[in-house]
DODREN-7541 format. One record per residue (C-alpha): x, y, z; residue in three letters. Coordinates in steps of 0.5 Angstrom, whole numbers, padded with zeros to 4 digits, always signed. Example, Ala and Ser with C-alpha at 12.3 -4.5 7.8 and 13.67 -1.06 7.14 Angstrom:
<lotors>
+0025-0009+0016ALA/+0027-0002+0014SER/
</lotors>
This chain:
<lotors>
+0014+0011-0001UNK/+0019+0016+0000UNK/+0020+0023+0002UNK/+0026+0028+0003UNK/+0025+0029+0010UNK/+0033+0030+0014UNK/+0033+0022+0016UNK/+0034+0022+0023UNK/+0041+0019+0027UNK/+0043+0012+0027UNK/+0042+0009+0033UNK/+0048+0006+0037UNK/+0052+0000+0035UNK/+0049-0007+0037UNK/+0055-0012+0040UNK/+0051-0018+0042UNK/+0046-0019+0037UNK/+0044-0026+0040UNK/+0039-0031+0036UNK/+0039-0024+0031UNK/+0046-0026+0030UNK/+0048-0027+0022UNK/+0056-0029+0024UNK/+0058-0034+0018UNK/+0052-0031+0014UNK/+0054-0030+0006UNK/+0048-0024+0003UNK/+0046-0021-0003UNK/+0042-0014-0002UNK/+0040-0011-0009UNK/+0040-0004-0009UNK/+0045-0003-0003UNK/+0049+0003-0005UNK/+0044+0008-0002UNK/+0038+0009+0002UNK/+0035+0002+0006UNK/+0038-0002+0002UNK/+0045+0001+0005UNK/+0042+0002+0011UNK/+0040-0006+0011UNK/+0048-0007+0009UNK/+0051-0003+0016UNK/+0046-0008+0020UNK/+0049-0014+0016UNK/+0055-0012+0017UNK/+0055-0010+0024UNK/+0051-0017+0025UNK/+0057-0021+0022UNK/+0054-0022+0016UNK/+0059-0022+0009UNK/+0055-0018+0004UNK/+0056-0016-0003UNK/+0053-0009-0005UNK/+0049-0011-0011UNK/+0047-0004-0015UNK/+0046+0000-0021UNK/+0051+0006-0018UNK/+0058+0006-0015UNK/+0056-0001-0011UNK/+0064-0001-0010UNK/+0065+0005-0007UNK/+0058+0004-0002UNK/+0062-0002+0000UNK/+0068+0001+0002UNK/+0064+0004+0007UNK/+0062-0002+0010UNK/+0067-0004+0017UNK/+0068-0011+0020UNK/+0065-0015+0023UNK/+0063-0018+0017UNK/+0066-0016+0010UNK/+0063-0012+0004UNK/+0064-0013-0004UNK/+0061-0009-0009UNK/+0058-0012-0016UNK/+0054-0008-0021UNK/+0047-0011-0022UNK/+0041-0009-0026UNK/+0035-0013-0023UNK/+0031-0013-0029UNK/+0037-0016-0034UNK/+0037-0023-0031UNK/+0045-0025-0034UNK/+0046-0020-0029UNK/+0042-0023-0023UNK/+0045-0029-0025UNK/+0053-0025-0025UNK/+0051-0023-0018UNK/+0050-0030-0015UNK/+0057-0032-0018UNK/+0061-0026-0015UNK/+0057-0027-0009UNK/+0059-0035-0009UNK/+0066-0033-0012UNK/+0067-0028-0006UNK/+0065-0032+0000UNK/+0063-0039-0002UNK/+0056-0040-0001UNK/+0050-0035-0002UNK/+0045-0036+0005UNK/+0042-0029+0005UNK/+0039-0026-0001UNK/+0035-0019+0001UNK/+0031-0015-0005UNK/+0031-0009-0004UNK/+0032-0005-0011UNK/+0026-0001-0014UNK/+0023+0004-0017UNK/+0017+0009-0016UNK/+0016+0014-0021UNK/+0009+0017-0021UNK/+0004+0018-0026UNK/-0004+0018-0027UNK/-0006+0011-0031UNK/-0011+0016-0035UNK/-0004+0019-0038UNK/+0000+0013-0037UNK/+0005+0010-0043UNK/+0005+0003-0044UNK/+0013+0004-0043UNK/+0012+0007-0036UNK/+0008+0002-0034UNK/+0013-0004-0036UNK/+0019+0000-0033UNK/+0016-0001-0027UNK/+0014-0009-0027UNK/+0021-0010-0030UNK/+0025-0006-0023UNK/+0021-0008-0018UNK/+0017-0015-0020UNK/+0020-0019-0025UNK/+0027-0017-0023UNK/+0026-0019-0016UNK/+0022-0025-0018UNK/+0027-0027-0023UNK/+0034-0025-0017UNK/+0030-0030-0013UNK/+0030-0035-0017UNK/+0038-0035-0018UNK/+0039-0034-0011UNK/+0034-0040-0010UNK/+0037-0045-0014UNK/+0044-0043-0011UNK/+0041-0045-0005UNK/+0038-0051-0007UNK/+0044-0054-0010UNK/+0048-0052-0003UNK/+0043-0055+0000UNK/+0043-0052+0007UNK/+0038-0048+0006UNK/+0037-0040+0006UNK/+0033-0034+0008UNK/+0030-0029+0003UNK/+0026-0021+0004UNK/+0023-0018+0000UNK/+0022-0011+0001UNK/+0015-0010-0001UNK/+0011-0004+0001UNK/+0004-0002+0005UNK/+0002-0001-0001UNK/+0002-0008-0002UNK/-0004-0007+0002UNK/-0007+0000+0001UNK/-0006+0004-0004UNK/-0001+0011-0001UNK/-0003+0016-0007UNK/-0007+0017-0014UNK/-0001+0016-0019UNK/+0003+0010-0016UNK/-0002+0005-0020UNK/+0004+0002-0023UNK/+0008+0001-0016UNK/+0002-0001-0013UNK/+0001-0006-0018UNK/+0008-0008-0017UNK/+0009-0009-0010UNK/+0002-0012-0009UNK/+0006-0017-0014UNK/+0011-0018-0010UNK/+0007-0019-0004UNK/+0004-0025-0007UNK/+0010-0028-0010UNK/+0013-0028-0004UNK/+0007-0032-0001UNK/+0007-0037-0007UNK/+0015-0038-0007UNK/+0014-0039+0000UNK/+0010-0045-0001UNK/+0016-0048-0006UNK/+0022-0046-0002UNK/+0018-0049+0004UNK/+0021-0057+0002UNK/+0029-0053+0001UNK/+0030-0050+0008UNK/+0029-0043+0004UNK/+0025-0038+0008UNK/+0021-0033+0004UNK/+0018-0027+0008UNK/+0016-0019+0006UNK/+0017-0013+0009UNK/+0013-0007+0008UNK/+0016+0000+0009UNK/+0011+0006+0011UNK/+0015+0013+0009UNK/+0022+0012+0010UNK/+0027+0018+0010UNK/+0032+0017+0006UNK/+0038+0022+0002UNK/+0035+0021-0005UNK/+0028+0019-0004UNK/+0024+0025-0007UNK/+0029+0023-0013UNK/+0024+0017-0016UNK/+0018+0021-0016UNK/+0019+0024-0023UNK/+0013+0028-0025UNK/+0012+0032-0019UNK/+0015+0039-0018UNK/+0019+0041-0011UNK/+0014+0043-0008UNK/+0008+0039-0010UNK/+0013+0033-0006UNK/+0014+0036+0001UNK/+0007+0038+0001UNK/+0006+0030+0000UNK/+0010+0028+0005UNK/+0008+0033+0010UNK/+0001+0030+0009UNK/+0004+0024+0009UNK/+0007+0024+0016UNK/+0000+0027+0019UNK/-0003+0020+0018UNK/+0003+0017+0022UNK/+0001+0015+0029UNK/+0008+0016+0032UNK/+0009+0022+0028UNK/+0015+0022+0024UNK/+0018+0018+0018UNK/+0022+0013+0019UNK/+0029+0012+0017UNK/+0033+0006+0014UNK/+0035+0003+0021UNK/+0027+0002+0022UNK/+0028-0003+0016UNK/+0036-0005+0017UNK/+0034-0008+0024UNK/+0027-0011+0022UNK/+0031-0014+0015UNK/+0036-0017+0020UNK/+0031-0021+0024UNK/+0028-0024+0018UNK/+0034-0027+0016UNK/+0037-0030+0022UNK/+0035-0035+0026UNK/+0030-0032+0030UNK/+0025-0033+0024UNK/+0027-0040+0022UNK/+0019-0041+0024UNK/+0016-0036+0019UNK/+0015-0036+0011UNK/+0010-0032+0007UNK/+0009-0028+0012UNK/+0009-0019+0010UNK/+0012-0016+0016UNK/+0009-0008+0016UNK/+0014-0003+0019UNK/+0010+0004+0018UNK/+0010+0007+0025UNK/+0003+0006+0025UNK/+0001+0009+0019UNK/-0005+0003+0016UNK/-0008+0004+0023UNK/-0010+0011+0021UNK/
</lotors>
């Protein structure tokens, strides 16, 4: 979940990441231009990693913004056309000549009481943050099985996963309670490939367009929501996307070479209130 809140400044620049290194690393990042997943594609960069920013919106112009070490392409992606799942491992295959990290960032979160839902609310929903991550996965996946080297994935998921945030997030809680269990799942096939697959679960996070995915309600009735929101954090602040980037990068390096299937919370303590 999301909310308007001015996000905090980024910390400094990390020179020696060490095991968290990702130098040599080709990732994919779906929903990379803005928010976490851009700020997930800063991280990757600064830790070595060659990323292609694959969104909906101006991916081209999110990747010129991204300095060396590593380099950064954009490519258009809409994660619930699966052709374009498919074009985006090619571009990233073509780009760099390999795929090792992918990272499923792209989701949606419109609200609306199931009492007063619409079928076509309900599968706009699973087709962003389900099926098209599923189906990215998939892609990336048999890429990497024919490489033969083995691989990461994240998926970003969420605490609601877990536990429901809000009445009138149903349809993105059933999504990402999907998500949580598909990650489990493929973890187990990918096992055999060398592919690890884990999940990350975001509490509220800041970020510059994140009021903008909550059709339905009015301006007020979404600050009012987030200011209740930051009272039940135990650390008192809503996160910002480097809280993510940098968790995301450990998940992907070989720092969690002996982790699959797990959902790692980052949410300032949220569940625990």
């Amino acid at each position: 979940m999301a909310a308007s809140t001015p996000v905090p400044t980024r910390e400094p620049v990390v020179t020696d990441w060490g095991p968290f290194s990702l130098a040599g690393k080709n990732a994919l990042i779906t929903g990379a231009a803005m928010g976490i997943g851009f700020g997930i594609a800063k991280r990757f960069i600064e830790a070595g990693a060659n990323v292609v920013v694959a969104d909906l919106v101006d991916p081209t112009s999110a990747a010129d913004k991204l300095d060396a070490p590593g380099r950064a392409v954009g490519v258009a992606l809409d994660v619930s056309d699966d052709n374009s799942c498919q074009l985006a491992v090619d571009r990233c295959v073509s780009a760099f000549g390999s795929i090792d990290i992918l990272v499923n960032v792209a989701g949606i979160y419109p609200m609306s009481p199931v009492l007063e839902m619409t079928p076509a609310f309900f599968d706009k929903v699973i087709a962003v943050n389900l099926h098209g991550l599923v189906f990215m996965s998939k892609a990336v996946a048999l890429a990497m099985v024919k490489q033969g080297k083995g691989g990461k994935i994240v998926n970003i998921a969420s605490i609601d996963s877990l536990h429901p945030s809000s009445v009138g997030l149903a349809a993105y809680d059933a999504s990402k309670g999907g998500v949580l269990m598909f990650t489990k799942n493929f973890a187990l096939e990918m096992a055999p490939h060398g592919v690890n697959v884990n999940a990350l679960a975001p509490g509220g996070i800041a970020t510059e367009g994140g009021s903008k995915g909550m059709t339905g309600m009015s301006v007020e009735e979404i600050a009012a929501l987030g200011a209740a929101f930051i009272k039940m954090i135990p650390v008192g602040r809503m996160g910002e996307p480097d809280d993510i980037a940098k968790v995301t990068v450990f998940l992907a390096s070989s720092a969690a070479d002996y982790m699959t299937g797990e959902l790692v919370v980052v949410d300032g303590g949220r569940l625990l209130s």
